[in-house]
C-alpha positions in Angstrom: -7.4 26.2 -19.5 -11.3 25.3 -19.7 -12.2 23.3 -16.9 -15.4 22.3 -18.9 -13.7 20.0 -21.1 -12.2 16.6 -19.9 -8.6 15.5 -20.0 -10.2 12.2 -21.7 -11.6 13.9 -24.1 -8.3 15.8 -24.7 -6.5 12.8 -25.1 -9.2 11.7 -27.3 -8.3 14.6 -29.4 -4.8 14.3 -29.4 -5.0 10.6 -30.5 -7.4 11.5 -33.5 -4.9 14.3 -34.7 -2.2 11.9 -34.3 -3.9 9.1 -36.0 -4.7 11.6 -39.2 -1.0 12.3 -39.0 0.5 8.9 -39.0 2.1 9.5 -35.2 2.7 6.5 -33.4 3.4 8.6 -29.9 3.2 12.3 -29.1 5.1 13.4 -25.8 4.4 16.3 -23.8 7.3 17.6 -21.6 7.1 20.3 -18.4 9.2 22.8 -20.2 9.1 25.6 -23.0 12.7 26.4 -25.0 14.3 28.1 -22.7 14.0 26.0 -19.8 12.5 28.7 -17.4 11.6 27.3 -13.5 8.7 29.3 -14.1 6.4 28.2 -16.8 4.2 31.0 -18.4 0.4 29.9 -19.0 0.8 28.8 -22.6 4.0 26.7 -22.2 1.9 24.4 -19.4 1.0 21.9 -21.9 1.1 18.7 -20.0 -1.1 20.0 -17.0 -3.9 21.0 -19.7 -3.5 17.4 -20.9 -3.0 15.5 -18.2 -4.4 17.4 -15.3 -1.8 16.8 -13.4 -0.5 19.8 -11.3 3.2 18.6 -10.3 6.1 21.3 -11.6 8.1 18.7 -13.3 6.8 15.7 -15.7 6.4 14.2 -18.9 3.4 13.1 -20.4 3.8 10.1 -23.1 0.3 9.1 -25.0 0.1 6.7 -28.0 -3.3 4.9 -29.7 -3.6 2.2 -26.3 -1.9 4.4 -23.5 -1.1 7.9 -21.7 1.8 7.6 -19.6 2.8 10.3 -16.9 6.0 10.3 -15.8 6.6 12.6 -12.5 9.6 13.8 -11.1 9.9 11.6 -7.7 8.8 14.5 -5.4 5.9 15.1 -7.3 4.7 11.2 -7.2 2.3 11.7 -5.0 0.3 14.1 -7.0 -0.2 11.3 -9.4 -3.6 10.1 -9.3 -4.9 7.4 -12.5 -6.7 8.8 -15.5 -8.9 6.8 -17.2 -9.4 7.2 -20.8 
């Protein structure tokens, strides 16, 4: 991950790439195929994105929002990202 770069800015990203591709929403879950407790490096989508560290979430952006959605004992991780 580069710390350098801003999860706004990501997001930014993402919502120009989806724009260009007609996407309405894009949704980024805590898991890779094989739904492994352990998550190697590249499969940890949603914590480059979102920045947030929890094990379990889902991270729902469209053209106005970005929505995290936490798993309850990770709530308090949650902190609000302004983009």
């Amino acid at each position: 991950m580069n710390p350098s770069v801003s999860t706004a800015s990501r997001i930014a990203s993402l919502r120009a790439s989806m724009q260009r591709h007609g996407l309405s929403a894009w949704i980024v879950p805590s898991s890779d195929p094989h739904l492994s407790e352990y998550l190697p490096e590249r499969w940890q989508g949603r914590q480059w994105m979102s920045g947030f560290t929890g094990s379990v979430g889902t991270l729902v952006v469209t053209a106005a929002w970005a929505w995290m959605f936490p798993a309850l004992r990770n709530a308090n991780r949650l902190t609000t990202v302004r983009d």
